[in-house]
C-alpha positions in Angstrom: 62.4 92.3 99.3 62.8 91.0 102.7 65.7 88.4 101.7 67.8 91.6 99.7 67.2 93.2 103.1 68.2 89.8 105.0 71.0 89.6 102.8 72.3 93.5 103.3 72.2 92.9 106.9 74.3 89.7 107.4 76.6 91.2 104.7 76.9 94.4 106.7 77.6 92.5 109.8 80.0 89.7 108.3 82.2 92.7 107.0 82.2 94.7 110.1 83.4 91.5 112.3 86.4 91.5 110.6 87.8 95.0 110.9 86.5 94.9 115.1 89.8 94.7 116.7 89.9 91.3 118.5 90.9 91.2 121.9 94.3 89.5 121.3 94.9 92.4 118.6 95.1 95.1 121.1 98.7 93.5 122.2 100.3 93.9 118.8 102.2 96.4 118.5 102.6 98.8 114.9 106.4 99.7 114.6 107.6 102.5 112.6 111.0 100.8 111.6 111.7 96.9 111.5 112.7 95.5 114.5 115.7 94.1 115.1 115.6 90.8 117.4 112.6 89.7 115.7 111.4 87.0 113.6 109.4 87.2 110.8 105.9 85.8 110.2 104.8 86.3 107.6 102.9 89.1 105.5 99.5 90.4 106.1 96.7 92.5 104.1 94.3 94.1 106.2 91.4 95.3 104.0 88.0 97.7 104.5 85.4 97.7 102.0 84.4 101.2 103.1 87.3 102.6 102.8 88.7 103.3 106.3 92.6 103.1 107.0 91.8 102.7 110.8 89.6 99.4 110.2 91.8 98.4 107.5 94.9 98.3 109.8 92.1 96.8 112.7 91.9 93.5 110.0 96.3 93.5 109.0 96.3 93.5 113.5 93.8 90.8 113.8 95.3 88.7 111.1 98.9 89.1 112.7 97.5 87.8 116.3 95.9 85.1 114.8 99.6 84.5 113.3 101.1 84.6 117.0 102.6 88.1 115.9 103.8 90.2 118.7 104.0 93.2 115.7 103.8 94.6 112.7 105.3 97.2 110.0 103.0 98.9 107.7 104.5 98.3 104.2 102.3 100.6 102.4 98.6 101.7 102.1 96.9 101.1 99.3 93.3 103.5 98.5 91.3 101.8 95.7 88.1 103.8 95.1 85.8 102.9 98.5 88.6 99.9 99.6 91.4 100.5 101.5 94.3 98.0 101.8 97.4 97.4 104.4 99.8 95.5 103.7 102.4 94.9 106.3 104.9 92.4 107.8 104.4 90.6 110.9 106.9 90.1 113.4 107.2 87.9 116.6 109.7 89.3 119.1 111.2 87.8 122.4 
């Protein structure tokens, strides 16, 4: 009993680390249109387990830092029961 709990915990924990904007993240930007004067990337899928768009699009920002993305363009959402996806294009811009 104590190693399911163990195991809910760290599970818990694990998934919520990745949809915590990092603190490079908070520098890329979301554009509504593509950008012109920008390079692309590459593509990105930001997913949450539980469901939340916000924390989806938190994983899709933290994933396009890591890239050296300066932004991104949501491509489209995708709602699958309690997992929500975001895919989008990442962009470096001078």
């Amino acid at each position: 009993m104590k190693l399911l709990f163990l195991l809910l915990v760290v599970s818990a924990c694990s998934s919520n680390k990745a949809s915590q904007l990092h603190q490079a993240s908070k520098n890329v930007e979301v554009f509504e249109n593509v950008p012109t004067d920008c390079n692309v990337v590459g593509k990105i899928e930001g997913i949450n387990k539980q469901g939340s768009k916000e924390l989806a699009l938190n994983h899709a920002l933290n994933q396009a830092a890591d890239m050296g993305a300066t932004g991104i363009v949501v491509n489209q959402e995708v709602p699958n029961g309690n997992k929500m996806s975001v895919h989008a294009t990442a962009y470096r811009c001078e």
